[in-house]
N, C-alpha and C positions, 0 to 999 in steps of 0.2 A: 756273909763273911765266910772265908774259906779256913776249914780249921785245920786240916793236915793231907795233905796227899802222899797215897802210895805208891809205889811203883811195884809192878808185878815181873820181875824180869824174866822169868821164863816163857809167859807171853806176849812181853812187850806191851805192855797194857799202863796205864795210867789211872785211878778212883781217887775221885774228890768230892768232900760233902761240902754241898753249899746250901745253905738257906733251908732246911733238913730234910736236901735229898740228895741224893748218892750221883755222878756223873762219871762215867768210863768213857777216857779215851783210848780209841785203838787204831792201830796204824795202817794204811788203805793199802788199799792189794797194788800190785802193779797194773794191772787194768785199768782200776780204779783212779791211780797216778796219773794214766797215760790217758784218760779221756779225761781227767779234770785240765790237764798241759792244752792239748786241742781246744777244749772252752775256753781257757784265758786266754790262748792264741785266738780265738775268734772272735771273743769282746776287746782284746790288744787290735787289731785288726781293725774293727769296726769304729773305734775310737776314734781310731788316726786318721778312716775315711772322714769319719763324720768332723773330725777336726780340721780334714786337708779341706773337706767343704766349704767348712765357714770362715777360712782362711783367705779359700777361691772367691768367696764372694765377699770379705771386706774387699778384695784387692779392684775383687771389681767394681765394685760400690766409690771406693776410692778413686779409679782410673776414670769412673763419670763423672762424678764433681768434677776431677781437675779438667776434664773435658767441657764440661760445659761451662765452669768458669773462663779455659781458655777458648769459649767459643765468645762468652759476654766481653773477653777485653779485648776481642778483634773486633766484635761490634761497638763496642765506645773507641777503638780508634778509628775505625772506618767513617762513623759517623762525626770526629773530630776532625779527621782529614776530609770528607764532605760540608761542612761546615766553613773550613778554612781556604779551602777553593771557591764557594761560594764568594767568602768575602773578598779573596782575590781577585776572583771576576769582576765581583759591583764596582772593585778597587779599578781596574783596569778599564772596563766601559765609562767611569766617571772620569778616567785621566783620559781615555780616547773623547769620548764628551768635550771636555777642557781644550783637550789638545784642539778639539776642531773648528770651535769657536776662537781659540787665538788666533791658528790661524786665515779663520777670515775674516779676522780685525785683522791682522798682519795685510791681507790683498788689500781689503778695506783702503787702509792707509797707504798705501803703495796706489791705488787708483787713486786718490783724494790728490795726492802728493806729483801724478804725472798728471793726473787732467781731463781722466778717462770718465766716460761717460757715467753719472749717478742720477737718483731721484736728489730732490733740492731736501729733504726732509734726512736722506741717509747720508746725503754732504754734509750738515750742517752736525751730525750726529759725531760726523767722524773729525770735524773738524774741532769739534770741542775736546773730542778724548787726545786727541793732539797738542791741544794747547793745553791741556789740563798736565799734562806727559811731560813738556815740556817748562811749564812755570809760565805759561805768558795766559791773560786772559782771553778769551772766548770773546 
């Protein structure tokens, strides 16, 4: 506990007893001033590098993530859109499929129907899906 401080004004000095011993402050030379200003200017300095550092490297830490998130959601759409063409494909080979078999049920019937030459087993084939087509029995 600090009991009284003096001031000595003709030296500019400061004494103060604490804890039961005597402590003098005295005021730094101007040398003294000017190279203490230069170290706070170089730990100020060195602060703001070391700050501006880890500043640089959140941002770049940050700009990876969002890079490599924006690389995974071009690869799940790439791979949705691969996908989706897939099934369009199988979609379109099954309707070309479809389609090719009608139509040669379509000739099918068109021969049966003018007279053109058949096996007796693919005649009789087509001549049911004809009757069947039209309501009459076989």
């Amino acid at each position: 506990m600090i009991k009284k401080a003096k001031h000595e004004g003709f030296k500019n000095r400061y004494s103060l007893e604490k804890d039961g011993r005597i402590y003098t402050l005295a005021p730094l030379s101007p040398k003294q001033v000017y190279e203490d200003q230069i170290q706070l200017k170089k730990g100020y300095k060195e602060e703001q590098h070391v700050s501006t550092k880890v500043e640089e490297q959140k941002d770049l830490a940050k700009m990876e993530k969002q890079a490599e998130q924006y690389g995974e959601d071009v690869r799940k759409r790439e791979k949705k859109v691969s996908h989706e063409l897939k099934i369009k494909r199988n979609k379109v080979s099954a309707f070309r499929t479809l389609g090719k078999g009608h139509g040669q049920k379509q000739k099918d019937v068109k021969k049966a129907e003018s007279g053109e030459k058949m096996s007796g087993e693919k005649k009789e084939r087509v001549r049911k899906k004809v009757c069947r087509k039209s309501g009459e029995t076989p």
